[in-house]
Rosetta silent file (secondary structure, phi, psi, omega in degrees, C-alpha in Angstrom):
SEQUENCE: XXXXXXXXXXXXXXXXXXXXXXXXXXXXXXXXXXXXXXXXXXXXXXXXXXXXXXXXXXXXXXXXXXXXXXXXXXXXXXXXXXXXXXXXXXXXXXXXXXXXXXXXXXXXXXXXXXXXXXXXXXXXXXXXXXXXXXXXXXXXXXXXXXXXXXXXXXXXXXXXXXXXXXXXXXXXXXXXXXXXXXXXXXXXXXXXXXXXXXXXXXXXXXXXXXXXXXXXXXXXXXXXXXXXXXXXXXXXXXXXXXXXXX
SCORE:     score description
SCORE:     0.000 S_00000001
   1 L     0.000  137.513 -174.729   97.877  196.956   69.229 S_00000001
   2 L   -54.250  163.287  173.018   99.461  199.576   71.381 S_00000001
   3 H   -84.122  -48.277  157.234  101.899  202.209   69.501 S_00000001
   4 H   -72.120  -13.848 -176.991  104.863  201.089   71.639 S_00000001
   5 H   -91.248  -20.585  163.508  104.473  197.708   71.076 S_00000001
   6 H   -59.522  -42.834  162.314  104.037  198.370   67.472 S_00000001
   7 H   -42.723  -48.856  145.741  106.962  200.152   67.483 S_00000001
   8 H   -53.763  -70.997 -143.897  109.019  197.124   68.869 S_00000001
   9 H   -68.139   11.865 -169.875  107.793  195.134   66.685 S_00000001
  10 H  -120.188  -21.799  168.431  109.088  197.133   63.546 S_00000001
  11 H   -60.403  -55.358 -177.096  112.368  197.794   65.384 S_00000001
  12 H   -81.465  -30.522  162.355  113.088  194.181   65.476 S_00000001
  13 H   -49.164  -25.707 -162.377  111.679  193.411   62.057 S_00000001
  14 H   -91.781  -19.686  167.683  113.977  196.087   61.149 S_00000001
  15 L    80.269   23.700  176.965  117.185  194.137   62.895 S_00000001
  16 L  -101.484   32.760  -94.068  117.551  197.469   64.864 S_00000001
  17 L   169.477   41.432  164.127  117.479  195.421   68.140 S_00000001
  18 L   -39.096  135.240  170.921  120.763  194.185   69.273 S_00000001
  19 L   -73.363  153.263  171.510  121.772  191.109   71.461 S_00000001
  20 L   -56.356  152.952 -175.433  123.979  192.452   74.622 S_00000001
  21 E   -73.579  139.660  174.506  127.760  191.701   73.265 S_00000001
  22 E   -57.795  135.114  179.871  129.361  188.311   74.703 S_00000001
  23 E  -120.935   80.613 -175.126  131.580  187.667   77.496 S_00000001
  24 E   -86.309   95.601 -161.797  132.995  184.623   77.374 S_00000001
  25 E  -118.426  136.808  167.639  134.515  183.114   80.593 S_00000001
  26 E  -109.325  166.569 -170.511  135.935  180.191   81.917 S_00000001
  27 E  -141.904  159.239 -171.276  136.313  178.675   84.830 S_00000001
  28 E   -86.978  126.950 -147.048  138.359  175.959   86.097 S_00000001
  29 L   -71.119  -22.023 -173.846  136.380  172.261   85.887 S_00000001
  30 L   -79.053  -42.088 -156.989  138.251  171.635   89.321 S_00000001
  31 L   -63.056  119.811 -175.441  136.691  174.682   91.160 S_00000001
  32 L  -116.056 -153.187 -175.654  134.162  173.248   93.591 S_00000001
  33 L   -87.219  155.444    6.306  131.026  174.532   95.700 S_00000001
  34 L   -65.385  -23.830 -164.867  130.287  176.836   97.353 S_00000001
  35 L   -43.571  -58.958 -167.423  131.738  179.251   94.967 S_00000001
  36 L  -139.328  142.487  161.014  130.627  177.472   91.665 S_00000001
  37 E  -126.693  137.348  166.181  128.263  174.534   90.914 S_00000001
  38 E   -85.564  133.012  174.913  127.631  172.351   88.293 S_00000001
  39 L  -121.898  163.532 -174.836  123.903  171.671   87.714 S_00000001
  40 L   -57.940  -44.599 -153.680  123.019  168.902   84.350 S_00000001
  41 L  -107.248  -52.798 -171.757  122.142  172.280   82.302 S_00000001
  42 L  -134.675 -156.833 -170.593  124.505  175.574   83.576 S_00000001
  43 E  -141.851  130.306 -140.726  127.034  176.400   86.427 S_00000001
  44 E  -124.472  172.901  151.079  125.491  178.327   89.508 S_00000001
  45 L   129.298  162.500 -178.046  127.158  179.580   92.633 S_00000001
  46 H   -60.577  -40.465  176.119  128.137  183.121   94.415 S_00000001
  47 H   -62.043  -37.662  167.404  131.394  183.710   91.652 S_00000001
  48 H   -79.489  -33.295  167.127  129.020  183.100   89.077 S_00000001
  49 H   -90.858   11.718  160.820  126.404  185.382   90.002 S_00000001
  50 H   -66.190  -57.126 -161.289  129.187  187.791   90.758 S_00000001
  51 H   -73.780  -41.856  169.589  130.783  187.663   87.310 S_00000001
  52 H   -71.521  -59.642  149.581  127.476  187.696   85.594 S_00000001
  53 H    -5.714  -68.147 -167.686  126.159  190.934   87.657 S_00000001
  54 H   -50.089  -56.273  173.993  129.281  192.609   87.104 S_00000001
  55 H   -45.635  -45.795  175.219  128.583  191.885   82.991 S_00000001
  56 H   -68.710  -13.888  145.965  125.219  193.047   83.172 S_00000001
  57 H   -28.231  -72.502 -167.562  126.386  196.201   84.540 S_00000001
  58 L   -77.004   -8.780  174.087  128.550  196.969   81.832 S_00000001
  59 L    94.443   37.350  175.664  125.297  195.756   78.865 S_00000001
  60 E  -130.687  158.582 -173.512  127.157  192.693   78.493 S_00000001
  61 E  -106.592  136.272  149.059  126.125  188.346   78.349 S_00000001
  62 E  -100.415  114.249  150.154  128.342  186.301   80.205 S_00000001
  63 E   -74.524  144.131  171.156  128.787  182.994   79.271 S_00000001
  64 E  -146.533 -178.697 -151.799  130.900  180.579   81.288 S_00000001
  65 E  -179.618  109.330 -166.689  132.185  177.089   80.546 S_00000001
  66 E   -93.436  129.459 -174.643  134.093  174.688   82.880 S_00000001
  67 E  -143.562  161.580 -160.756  137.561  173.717   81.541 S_00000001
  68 L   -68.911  132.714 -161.804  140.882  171.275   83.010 S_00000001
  69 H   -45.453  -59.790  174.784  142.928  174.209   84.499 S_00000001
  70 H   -64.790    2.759  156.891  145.994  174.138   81.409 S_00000001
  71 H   -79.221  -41.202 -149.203  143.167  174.350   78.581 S_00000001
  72 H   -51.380  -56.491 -164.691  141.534  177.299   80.544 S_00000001
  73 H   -45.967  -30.479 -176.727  145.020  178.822   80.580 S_00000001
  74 H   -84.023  -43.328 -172.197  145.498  178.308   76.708 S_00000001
  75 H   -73.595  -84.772  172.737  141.838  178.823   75.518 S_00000001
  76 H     5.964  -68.714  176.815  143.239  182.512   76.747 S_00000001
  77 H   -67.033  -30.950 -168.122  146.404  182.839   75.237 S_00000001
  78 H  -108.199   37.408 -162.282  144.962  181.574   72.306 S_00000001
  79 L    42.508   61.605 -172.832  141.353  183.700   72.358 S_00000001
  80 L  -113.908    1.840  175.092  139.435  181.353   72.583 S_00000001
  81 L  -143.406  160.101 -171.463  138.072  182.969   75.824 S_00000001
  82 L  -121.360    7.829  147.357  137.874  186.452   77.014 S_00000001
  83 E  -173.242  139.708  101.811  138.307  185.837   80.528 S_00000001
  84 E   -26.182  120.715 -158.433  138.790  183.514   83.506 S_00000001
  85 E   -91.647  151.305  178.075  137.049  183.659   86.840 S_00000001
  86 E    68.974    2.319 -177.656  139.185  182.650   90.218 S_00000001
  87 E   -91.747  158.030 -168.197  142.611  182.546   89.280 S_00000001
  88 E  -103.841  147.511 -175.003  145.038  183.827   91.902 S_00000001
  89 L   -59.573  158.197 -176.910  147.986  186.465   90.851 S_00000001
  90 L  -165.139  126.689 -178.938  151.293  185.061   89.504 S_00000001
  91 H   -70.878  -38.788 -171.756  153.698  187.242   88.115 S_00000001
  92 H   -62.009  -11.248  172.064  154.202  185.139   85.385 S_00000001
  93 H   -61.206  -51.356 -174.553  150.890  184.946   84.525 S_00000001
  94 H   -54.960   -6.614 -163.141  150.306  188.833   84.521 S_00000001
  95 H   -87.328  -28.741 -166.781  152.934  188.662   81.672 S_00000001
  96 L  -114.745   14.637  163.473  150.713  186.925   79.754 S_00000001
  97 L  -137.045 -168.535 -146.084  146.694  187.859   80.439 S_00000001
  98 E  -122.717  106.564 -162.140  145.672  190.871   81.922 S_00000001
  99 L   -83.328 -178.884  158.877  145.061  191.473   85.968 S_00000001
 100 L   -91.238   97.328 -144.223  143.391  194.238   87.711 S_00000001
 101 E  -109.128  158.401  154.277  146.607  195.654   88.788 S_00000001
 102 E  -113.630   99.564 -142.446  148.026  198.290   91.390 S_00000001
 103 L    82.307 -130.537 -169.822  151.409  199.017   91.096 S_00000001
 104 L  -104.530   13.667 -173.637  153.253  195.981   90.583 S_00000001
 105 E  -141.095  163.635 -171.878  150.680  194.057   91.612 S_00000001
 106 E   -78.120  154.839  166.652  146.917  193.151   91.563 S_00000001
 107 L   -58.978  105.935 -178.725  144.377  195.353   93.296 S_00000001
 108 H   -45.269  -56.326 -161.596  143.104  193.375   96.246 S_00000001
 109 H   -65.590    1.188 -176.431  140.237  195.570   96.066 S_00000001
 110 H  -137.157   55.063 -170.700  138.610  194.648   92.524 S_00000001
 111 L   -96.659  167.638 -168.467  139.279  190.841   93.611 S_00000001
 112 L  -108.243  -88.957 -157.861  136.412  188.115   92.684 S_00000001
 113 L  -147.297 -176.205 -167.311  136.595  186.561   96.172 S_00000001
 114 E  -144.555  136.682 -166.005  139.509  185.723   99.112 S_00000001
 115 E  -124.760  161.446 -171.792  140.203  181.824   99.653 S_00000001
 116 E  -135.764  125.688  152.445  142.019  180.297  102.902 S_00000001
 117 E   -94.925  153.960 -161.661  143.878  177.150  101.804 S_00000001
 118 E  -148.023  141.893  171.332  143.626  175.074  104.727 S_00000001
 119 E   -80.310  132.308  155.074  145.134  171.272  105.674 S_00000001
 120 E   -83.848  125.377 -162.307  142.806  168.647  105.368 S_00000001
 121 L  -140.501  166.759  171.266  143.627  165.589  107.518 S_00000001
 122 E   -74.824  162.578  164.642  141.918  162.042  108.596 S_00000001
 123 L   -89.189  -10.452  163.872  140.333  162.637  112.154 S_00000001
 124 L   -53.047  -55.408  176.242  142.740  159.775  113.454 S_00000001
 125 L   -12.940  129.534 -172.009  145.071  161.485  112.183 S_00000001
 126 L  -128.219   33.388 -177.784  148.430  162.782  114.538 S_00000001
 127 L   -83.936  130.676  166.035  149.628  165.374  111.869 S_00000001
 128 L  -134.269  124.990 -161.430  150.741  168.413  113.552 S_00000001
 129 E  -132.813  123.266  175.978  150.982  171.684  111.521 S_00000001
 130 L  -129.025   37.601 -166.253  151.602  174.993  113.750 S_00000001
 131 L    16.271   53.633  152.714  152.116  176.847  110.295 S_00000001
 132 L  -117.034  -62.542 -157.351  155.655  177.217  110.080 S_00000001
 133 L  -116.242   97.467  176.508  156.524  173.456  110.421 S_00000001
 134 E  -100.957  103.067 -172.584  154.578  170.237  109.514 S_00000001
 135 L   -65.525   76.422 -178.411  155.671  166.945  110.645 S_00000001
 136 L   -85.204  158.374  152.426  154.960  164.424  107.912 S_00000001
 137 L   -48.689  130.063  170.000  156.317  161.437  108.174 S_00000001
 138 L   -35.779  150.013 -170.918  159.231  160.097  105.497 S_00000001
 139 L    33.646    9.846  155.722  157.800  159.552  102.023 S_00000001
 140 L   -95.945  174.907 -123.705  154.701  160.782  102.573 S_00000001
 141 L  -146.629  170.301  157.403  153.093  163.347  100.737 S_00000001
 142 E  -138.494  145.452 -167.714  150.415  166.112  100.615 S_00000001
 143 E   -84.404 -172.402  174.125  147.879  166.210   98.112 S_00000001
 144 L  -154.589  167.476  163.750  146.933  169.308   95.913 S_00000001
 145 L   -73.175  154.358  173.500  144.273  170.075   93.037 S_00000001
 146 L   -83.026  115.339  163.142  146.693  169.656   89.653 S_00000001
 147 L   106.407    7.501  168.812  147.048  173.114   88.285 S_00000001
 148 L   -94.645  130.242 -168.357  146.571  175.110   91.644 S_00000001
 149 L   -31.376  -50.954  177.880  148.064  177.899   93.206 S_00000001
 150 H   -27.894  -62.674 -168.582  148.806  175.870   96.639 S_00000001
 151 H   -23.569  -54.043 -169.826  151.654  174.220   95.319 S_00000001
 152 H   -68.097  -45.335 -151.478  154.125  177.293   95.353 S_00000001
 153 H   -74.770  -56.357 -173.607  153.328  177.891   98.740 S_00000001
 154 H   -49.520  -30.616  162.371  153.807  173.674   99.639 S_00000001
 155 H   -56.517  -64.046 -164.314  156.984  174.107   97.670 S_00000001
 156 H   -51.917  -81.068  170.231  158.177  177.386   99.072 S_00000001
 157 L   -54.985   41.180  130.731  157.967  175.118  102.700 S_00000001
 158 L    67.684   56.864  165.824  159.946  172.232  101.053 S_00000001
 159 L  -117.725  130.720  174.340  156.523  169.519  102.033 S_00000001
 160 L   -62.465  120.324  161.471  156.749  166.833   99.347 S_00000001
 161 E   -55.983  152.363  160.035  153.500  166.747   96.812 S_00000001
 162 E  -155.280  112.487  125.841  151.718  164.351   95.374 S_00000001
 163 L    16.060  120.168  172.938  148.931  165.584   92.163 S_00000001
 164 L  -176.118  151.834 -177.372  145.127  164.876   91.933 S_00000001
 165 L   -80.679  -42.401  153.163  142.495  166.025   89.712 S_00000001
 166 L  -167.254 -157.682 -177.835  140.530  167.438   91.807 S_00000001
 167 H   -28.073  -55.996  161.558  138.809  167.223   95.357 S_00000001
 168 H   -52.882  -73.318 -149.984  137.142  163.819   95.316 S_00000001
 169 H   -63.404  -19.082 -164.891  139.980  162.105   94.010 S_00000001
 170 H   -90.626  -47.252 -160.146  142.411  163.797   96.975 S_00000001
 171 H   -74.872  -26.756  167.653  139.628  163.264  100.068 S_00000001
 172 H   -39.945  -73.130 -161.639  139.537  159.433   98.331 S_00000001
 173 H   -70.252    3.009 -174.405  143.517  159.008   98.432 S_00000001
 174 H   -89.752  -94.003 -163.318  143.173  160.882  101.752 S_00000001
 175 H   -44.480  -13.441  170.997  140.894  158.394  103.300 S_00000001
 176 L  -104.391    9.926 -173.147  142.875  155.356  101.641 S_00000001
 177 L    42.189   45.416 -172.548  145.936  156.675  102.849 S_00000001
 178 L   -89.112  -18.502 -174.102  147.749  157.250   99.968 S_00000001
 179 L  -147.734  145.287 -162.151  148.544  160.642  100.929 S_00000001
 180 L  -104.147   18.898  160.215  148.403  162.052  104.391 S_00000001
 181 L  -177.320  162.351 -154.240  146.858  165.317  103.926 S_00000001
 182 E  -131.134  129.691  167.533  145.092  167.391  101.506 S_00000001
 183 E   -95.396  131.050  175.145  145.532  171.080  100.885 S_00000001
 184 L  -106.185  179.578  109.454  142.214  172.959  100.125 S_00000001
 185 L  -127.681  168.176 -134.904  140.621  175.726  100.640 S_00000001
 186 H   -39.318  -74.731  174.867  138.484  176.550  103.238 S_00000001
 187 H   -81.882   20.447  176.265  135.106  176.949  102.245 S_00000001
 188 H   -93.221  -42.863 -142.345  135.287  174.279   99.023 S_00000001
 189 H   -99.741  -29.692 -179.090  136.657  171.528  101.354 S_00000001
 190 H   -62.348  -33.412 -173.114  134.098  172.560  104.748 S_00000001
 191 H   -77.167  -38.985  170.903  131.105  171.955  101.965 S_00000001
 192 H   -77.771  -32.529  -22.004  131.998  168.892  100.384 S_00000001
 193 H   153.752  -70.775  172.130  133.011  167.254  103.581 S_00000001
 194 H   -57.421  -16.756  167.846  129.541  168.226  104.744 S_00000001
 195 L   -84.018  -22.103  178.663  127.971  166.502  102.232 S_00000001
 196 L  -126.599   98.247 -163.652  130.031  163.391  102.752 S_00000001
 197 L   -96.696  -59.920 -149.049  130.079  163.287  107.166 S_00000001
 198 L   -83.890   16.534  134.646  131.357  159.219  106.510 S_00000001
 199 L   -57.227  -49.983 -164.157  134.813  160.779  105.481 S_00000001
 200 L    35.194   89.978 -177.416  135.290  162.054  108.700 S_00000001
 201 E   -95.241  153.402  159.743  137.765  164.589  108.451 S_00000001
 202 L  -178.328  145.930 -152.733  138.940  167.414  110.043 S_00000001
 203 L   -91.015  161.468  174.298  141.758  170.662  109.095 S_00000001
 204 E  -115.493  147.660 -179.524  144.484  171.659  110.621 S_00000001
 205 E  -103.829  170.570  -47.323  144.770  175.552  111.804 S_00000001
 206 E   -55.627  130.583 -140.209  146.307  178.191  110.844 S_00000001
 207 E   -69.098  127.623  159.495  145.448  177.951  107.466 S_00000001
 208 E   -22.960   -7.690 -168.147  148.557  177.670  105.107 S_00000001
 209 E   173.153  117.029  155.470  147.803  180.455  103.004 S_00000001
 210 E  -111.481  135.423 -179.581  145.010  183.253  102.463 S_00000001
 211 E  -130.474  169.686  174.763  144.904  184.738   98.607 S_00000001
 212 E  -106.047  147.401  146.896  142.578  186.464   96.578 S_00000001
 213 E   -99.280  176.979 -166.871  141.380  185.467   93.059 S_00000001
 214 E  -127.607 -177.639  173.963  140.505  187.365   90.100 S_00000001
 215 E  -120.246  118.272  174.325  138.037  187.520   87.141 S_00000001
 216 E  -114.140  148.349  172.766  141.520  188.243   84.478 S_00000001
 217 E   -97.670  156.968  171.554  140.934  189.031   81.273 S_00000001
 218 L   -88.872  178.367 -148.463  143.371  187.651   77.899 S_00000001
 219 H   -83.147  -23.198 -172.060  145.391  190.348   76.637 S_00000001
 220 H   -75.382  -15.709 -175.231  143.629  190.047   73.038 S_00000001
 221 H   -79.094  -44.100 -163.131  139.970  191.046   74.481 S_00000001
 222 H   -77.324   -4.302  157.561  141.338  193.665   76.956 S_00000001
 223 H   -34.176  -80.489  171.261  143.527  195.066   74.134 S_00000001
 224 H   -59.689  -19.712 -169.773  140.060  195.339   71.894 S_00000001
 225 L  -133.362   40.536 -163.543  137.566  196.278   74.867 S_00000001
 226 H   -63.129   -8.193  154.419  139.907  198.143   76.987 S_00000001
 227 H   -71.106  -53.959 -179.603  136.248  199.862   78.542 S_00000001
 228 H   -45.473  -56.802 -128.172  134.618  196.854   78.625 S_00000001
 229 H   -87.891  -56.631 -167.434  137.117  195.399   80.760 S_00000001
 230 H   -68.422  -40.637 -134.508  137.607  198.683   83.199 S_00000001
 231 H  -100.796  -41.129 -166.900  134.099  198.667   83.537 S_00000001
 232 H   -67.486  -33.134  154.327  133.060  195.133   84.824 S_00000001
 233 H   -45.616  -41.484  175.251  136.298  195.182   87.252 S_00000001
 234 H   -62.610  -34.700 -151.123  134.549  198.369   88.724 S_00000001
 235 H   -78.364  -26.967 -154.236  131.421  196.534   89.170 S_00000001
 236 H   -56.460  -24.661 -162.305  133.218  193.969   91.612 S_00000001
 237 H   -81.651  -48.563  171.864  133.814  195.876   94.737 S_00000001
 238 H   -61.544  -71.850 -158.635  129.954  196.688   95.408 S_00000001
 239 H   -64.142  -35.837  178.313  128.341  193.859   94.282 S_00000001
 240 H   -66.605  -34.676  161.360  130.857  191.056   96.252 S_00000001
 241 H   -36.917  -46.390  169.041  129.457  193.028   99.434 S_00000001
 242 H   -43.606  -63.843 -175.840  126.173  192.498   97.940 S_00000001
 243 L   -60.573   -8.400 -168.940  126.894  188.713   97.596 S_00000001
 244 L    45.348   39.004  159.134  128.692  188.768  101.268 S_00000001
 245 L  -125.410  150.172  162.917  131.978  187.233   99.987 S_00000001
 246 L     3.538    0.000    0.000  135.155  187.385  100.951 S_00000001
C-alpha cells in the first residue's frame, strides 16, 4: 500500500475526515419542469444544478426537498430549512427570511433565474389580453398555482381568481372550462403543454409579468453562517451563465 493512501486511511480511522456541512433547501412541490424535476429517487433540473454548484463552491452539500408552498414558508421561519430556491421578492417576506438585497430591494444580479408569467388560454378560445386590459367574460375567472406570486399582479389588475394546486389541475379546469385562462409562466407551461399536444393550448402575449426568483435564506441560518450565505449568492452570477438561464 502506497504512503498516501495509507495516510487516508489513518486520517479517517482517526475521524479527522469531515463530511462537507449541510445545506438544506426547499423547493416548492408546485414548481414544475424545466427548472426542477421530480425523478422516483431525487429532484433534477437547471435551478437544481444551479443551487447545488453554487454549494459546492462554498465546501458545502445541498440537499433539497419538495414542499406545499405555506410549509416551505414555515419550515423557514421555523428552521427547519436553511433556504428556499425560486421564490420571488415580497417586501413582506424580506421581513421575515433573508434576500440578496440592494438597497431596498433584491439584487437582480445574484437572482436564481427570471420567469415570464404568461396567459394560458384554450386554442378556441376568443380571450383578448393586450396587457393592460383583459376581457373575461362575467363570472369567470383566471386560474393561478395556490401560493404564487401571480396573484398580486392578477389582483393589482382587478381579474377575478380562482385557486389550484398546481399546473395539471389548472390546464384540467382550463380544458373543462371551469376557468377561462391560466396564468403561468413561460417556460413551465411551454414544457408541459409539449408533453401533452391533446390539450391544445396556446398563450396570450405580452406576458403579464416578468420577475426574478431567488435562492433566500431563513434569518436563523444566515444569522449563524453569515459567510456561508455571502458566499453561495456570489457563486450565482457566473454559474447561471454557465447553465444559460435567465
Amino acid at each position: 500500500m502506497s504512503k498516501s493512501a495509507l495516510a487516508l486511511l489513518t486520517l479517517l480511522a482517526g475521524g479527522w475526515v469531515q463530511a462537507a456541512p449541510v445545506l438544506r433547501i426547499v423547493v416548492g412541490s408546485a414548481e414544475p419542469a424545466p427548472f426542477i424535476q421530480q425523478t422516483s429517487s431525487q429532484l433534477s433540473g437547471p435551478v437544481i444544478d444551479l443551487a447545488r454548484q453554487a454549494a459546492e463552491h462554498c465546501g458545502l452539500h445541498a440537499q433539497f426537498q419538495q414542499l406545499p408552498a405555506r410549509r416551505l414558508l414555515r419550515s423557514l421561519a421555523l428552521n427547519q430549512a436553511d433556504a428556499a430556491a425560486m421564490l420571488s421578492f415580497q417586501t413582506d417576506r424580506a421581513k421575515q427570511m433573508l434576500y440578496p438585497m440592494r438597497g431596498e430591494l433584491a439584487d437582480s444580479r445574484l437572482r436564481l433565474t427570471a420567469l415570464s408569467y404568461v396567459l394560458y388560454v384554450p386554442q378556441t378560445s376568443t380571450l383578448r389580453w393586450d396587457g393592460h386590459r383583459l376581457d373575461l367574460p362575467e363570472d369567470d375567472s383566471v386560474g393561478f398555482n395556490r401560493g404564487w406570486s401571480v396573484i398580486r399582479v392578477l389582483k393589482a389588475r382587478r381579474i377575478p381568481t380562482e385557486a389550484g394546486a398546481d399546473l395539471e389541475e389548472n390546464f384540467a379546469k382550463l380544458q373543462a372550462g371551469r376557468i377561462a385562462a391560466f396564468a403561468m409562466h413561460e417556460p413551465g407551461g411551454d414544457a408541459y403543454l409539449a408533453q401533452h399536444p391533446q390539450l391544445r393550448m396556446k398563450k396570450l402575449l405580452p406576458p403579464l409579468k416578468t420577475e426574478n426568483s431567488y435562492l433566500v435564506f431563513g434569518k436563523a441560518y444566515g444569522q449563524a453562517h453569515p459567510e456561508r450565505m455571502r458566499c453561495v449568492w456570489n457563486q450565482l452570477p457566473s454559474l447561471r451563465r454557465q447553465l444559460d438561464l435567465p
